[in-house]
Backbone as CSV, one residue per row, in Angstrom:
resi,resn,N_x,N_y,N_z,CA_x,CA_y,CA_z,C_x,C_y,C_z
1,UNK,17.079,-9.776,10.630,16.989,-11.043,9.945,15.539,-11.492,9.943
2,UNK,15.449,-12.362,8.787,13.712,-12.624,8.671,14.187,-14.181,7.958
3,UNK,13.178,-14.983,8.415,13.399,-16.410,7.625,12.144,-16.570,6.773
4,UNK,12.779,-16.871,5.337,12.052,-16.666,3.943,11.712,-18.422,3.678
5,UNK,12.499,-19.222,4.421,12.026,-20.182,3.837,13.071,-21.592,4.831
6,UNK,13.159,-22.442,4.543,13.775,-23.557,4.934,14.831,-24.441,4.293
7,UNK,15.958,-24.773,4.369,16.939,-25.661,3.725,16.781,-26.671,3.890
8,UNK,17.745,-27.312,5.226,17.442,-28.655,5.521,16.847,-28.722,7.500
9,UNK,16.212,-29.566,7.377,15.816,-29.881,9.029,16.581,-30.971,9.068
10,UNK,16.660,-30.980,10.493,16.889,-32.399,11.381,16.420,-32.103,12.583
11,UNK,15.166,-33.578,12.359,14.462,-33.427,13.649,14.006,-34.663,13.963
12,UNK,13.477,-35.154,15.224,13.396,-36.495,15.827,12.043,-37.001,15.130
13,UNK,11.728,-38.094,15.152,10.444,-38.993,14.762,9.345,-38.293,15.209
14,UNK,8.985,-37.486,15.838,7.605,-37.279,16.422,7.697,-35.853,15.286
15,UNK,8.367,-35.384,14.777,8.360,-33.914,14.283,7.504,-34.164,12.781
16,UNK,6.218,-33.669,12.376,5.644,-33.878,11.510,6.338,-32.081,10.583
17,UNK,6.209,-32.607,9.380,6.869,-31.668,8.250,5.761,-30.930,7.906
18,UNK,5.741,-29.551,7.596,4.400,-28.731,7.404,4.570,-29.518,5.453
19,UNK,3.419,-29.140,5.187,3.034,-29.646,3.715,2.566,-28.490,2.816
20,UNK,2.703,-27.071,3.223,2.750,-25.723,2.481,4.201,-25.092,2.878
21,UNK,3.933,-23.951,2.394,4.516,-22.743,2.482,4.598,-22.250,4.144
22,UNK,3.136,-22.116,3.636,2.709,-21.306,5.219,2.258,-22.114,6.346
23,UNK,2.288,-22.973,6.246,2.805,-24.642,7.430,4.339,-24.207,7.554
24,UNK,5.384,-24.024,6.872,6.897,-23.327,7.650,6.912,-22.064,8.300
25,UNK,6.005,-21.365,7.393,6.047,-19.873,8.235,5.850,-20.141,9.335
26,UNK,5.049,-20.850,9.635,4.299,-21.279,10.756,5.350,-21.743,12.123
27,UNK,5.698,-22.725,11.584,6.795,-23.777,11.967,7.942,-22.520,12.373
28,UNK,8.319,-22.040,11.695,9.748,-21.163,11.920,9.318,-20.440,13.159
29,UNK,8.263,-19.715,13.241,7.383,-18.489,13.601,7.227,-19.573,15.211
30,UNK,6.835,-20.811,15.009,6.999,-21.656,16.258,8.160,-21.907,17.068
31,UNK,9.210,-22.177,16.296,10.611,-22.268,16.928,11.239,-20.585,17.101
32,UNK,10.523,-19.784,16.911,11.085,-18.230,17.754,12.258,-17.717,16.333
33,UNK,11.566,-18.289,15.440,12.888,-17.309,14.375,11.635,-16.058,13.934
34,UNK,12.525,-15.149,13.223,11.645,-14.094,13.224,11.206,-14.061,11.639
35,UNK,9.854,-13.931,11.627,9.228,-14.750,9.621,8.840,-13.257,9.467
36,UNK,8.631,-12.762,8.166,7.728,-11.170,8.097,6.435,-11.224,8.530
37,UNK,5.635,-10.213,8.546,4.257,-10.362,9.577,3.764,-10.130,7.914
38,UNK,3.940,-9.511,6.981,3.499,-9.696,5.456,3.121,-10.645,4.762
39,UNK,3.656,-12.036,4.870,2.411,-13.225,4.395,1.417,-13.457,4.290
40,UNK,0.707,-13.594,3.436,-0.805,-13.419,2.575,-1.049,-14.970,2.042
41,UNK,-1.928,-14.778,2.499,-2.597,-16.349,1.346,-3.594,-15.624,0.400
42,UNK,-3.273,-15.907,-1.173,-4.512,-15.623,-1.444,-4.970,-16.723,-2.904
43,UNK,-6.249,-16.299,-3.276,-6.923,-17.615,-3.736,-7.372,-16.893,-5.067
44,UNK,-6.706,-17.060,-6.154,-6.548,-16.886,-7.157,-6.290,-15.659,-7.994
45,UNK,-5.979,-15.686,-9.040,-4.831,-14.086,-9.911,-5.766,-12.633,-9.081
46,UNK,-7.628,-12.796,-8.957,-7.750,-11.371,-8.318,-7.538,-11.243,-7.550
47,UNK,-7.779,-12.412,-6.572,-6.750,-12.118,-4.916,-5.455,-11.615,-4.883
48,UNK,-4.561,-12.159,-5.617,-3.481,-11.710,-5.682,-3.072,-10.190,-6.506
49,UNK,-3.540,-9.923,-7.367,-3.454,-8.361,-7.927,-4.005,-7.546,-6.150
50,UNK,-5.269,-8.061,-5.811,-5.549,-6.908,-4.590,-4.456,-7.199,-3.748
51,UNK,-4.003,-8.085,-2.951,-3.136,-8.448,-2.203,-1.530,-7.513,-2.307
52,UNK,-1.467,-7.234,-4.028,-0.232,-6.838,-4.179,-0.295,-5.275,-4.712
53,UNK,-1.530,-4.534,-5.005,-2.062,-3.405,-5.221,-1.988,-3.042,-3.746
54,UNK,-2.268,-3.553,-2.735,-2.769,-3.480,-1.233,-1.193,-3.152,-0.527
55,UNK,-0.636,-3.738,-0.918,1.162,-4.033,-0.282,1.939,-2.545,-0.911
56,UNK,1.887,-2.244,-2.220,2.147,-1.182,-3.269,1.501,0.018,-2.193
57,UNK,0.639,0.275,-2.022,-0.159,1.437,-1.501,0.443,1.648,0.080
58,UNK,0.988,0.485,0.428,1.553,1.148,1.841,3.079,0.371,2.064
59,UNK,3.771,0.156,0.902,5.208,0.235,0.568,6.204,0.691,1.633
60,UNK,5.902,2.174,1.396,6.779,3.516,2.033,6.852,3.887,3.316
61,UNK,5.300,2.658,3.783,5.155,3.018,5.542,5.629,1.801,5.877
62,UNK,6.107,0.988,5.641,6.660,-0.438,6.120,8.088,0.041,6.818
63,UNK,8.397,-1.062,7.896,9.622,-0.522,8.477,10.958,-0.758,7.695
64,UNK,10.503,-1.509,6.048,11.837,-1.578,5.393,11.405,-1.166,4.069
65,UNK,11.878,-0.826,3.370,11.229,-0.714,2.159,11.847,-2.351,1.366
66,UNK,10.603,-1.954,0.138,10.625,-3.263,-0.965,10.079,-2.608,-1.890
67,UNK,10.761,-3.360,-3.239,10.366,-3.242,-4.517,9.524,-3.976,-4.963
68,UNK,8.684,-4.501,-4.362,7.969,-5.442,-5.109,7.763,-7.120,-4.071
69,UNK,6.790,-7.953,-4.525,6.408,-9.081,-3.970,6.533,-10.045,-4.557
70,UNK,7.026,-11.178,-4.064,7.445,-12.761,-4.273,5.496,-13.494,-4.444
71,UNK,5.413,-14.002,-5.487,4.079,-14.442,-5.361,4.459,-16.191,-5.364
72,UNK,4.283,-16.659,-4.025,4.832,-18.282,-4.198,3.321,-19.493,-4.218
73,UNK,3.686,-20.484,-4.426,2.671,-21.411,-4.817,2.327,-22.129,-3.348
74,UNK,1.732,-22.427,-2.346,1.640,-22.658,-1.199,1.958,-24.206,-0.804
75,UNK,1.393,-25.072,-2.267,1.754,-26.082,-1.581,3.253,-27.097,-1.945
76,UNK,3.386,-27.185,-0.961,5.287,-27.956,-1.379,5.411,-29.092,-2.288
77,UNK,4.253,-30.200,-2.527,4.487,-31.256,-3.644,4.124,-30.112,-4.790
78,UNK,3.223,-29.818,-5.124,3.220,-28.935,-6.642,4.224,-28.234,-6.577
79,UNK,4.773,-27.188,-5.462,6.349,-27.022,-5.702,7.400,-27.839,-6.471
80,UNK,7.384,-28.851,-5.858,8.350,-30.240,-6.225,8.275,-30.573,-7.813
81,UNK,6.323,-30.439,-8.105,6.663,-30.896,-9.310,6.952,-30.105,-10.331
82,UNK,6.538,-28.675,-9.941,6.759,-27.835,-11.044,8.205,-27.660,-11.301
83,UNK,9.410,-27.329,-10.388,10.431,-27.449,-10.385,11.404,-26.169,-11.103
84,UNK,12.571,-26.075,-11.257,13.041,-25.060,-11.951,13.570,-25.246,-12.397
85,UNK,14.143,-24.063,-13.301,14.291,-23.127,-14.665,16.222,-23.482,-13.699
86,UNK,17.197,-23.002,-14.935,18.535,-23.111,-14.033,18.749,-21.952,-13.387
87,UNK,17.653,-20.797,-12.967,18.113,-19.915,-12.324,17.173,-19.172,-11.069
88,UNK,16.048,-19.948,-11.595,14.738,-19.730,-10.809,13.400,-20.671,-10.554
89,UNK,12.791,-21.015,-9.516,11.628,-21.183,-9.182,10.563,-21.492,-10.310
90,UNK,10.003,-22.584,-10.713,8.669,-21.897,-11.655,7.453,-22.266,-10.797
91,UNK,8.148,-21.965,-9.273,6.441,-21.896,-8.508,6.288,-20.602,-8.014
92,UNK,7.275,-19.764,-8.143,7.553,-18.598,-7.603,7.822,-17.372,-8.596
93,UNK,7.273,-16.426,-8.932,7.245,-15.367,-9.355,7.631,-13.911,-8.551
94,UNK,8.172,-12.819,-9.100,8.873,-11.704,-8.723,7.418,-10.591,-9.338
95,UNK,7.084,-9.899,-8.698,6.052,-8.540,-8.674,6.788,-7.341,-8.827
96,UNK,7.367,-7.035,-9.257,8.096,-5.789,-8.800,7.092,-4.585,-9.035
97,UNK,7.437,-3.570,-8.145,6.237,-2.437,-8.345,6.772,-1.466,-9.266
98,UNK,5.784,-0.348,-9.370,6.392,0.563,-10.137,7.094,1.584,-9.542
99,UNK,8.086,2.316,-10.137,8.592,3.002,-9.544,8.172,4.116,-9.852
100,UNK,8.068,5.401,-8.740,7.608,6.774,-9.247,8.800,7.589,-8.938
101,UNK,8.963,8.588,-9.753,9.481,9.644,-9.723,10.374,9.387,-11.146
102,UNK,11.217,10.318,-11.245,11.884,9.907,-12.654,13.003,9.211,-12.336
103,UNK,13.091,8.628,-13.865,14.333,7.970,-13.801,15.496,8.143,-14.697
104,UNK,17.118,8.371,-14.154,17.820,8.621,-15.045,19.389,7.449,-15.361
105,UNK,18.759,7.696,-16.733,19.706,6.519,-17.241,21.288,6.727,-17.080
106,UNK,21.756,6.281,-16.078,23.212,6.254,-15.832,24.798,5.826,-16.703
107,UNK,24.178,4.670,-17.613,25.090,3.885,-18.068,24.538,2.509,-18.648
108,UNK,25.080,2.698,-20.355,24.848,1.347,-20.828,26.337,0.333,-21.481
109,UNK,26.294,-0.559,-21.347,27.376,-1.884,-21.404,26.618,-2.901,-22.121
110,UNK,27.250,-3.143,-23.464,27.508,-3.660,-25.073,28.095,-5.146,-24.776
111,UNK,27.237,-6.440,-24.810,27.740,-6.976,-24.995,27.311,-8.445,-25.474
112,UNK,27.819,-9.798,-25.382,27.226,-10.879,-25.824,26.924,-11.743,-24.741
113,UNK,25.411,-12.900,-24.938,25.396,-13.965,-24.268,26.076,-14.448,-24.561
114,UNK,25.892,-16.015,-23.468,26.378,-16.644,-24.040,26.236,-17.517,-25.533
115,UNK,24.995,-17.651,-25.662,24.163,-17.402,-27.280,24.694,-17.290,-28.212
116,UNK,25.191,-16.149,-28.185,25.334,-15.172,-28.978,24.808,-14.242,-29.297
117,UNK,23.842,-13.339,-27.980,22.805,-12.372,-28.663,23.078,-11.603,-28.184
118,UNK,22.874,-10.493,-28.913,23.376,-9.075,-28.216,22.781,-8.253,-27.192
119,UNK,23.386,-8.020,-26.454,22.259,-8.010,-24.932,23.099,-6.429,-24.606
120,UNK,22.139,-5.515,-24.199,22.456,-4.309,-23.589,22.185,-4.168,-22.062
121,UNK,23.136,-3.555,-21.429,23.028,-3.729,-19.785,22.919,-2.257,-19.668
122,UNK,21.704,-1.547,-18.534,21.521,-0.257,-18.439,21.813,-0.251,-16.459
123,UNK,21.857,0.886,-16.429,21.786,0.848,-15.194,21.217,2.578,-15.158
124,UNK,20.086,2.210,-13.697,18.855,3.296,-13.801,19.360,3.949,-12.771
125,UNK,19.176,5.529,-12.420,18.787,5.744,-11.059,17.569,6.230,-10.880
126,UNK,17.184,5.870,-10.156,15.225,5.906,-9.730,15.143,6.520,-8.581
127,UNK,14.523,7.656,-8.175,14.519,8.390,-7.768,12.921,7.778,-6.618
128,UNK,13.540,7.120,-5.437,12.405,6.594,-4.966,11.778,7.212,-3.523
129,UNK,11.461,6.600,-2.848,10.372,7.292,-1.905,12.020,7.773,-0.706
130,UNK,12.960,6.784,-0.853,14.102,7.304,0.375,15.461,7.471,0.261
131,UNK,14.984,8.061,-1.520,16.766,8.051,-1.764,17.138,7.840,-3.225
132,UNK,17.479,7.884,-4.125,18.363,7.335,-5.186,18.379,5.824,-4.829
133,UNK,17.887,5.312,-5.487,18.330,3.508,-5.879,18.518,3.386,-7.022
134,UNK,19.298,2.259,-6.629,19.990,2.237,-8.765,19.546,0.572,-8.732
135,UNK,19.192,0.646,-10.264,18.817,-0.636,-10.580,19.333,-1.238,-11.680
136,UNK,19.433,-2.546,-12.346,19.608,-2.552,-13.250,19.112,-3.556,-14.439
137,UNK,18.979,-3.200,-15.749,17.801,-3.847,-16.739,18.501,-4.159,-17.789
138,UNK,18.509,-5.108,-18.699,18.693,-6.014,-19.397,17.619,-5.941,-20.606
139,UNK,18.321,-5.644,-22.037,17.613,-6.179,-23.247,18.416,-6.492,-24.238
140,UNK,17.876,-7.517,-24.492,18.228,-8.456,-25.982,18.120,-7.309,-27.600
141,UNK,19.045,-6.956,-27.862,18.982,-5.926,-28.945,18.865,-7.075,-29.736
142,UNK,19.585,-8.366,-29.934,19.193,-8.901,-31.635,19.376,-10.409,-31.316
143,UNK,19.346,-11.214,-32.172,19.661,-12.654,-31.733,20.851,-13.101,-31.842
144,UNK,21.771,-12.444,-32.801,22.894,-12.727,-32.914,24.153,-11.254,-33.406
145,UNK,25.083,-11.512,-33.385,26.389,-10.317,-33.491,25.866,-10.266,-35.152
146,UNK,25.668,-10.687,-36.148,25.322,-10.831,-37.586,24.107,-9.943,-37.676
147,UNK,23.075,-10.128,-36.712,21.862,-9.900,-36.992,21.833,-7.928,-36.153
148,UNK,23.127,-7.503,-35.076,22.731,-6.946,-34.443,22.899,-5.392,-35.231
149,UNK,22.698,-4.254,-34.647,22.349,-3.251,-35.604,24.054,-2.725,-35.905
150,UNK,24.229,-1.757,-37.147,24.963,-1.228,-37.073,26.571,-0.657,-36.581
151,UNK,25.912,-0.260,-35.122,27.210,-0.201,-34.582,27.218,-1.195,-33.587
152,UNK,28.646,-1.818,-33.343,28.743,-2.672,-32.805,30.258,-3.110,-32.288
153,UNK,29.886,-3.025,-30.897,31.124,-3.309,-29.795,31.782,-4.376,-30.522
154,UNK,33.512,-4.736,-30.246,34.305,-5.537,-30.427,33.544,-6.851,-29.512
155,UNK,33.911,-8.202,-30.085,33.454,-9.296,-29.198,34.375,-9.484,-28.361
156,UNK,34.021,-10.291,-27.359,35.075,-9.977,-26.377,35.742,-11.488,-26.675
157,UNK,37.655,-11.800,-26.463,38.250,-13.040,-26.930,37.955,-14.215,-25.948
């Protein structure tokens, strides 16, 4: 177990609230929970490409593997104000790395948003540094069942 972040506290009057990110790491890392030793601060887009070029290059020697890095915004009011999307963060971004070795396409699934756009579901196997991992990717073939090509799955009732 690793603590990524914080829900709710309850704590007495003297307990001051960290005002970043890494003011909780901190905080958690103080009360004996166990935080990743991987937290980076860094100070603007080239810091962060090296930071995450740097992480990429020694991936495979980490005691867990990862696909990729969470790039978060450090401080908690600009958190607050930026706010989110209904499914995600817009202080927080996903890195995912690349994957090497080949990849083989397992299976694709035909179907609609809720929209109405025609969305294809693939599922990969990627042939990675410790095994077969399967992943899976998402594209918008058209904007609508009218607009989409040719052949075309039954809608579902």
């Amino acid at each position: 177990m690793v603590a990524h972040g914080v829900g709710f506290v309850e704590a007495g009057e003297d307990f001051t609230r960290p005002t970043t990110q890494m003011g909780w790491y901190e905080q958690l890392r103080g009360w004996g929970l166990p935080v990743s030793p991987l937290h980076a601060r860094a100070h603007g887009p080239k810091a962060i490409e090296e930071l995450i070029a740097e992480l990429g290059e020694k991936r495979h020697d980490l005691e867990h593997e990862i696909d990729g890095v969470v790039v978060k915004i450090n401080d908690l009011d600009l958190q607050r104000s930026l706010g989110s999307t209904s499914r995600t963060p817009r202080w927080a971004a996903a890195c995912k790395f690349r994957q090497k070795g080949p990849t083989r396409l397992l299976d694709i699934r035909v179907g609609w948003s809720r929209t109405g756009r025609v969305i294809s579901r693939q599922r990969h196997g990627i042939r990675a540094g410790r095994g077969l991992d399967t992943s899976r990717a998402t594209r918008n073939a058209g904007k609508s069942p009218a607009r989409a090509s040719s052949w075309r799955p039954r809608r579902p009732a």
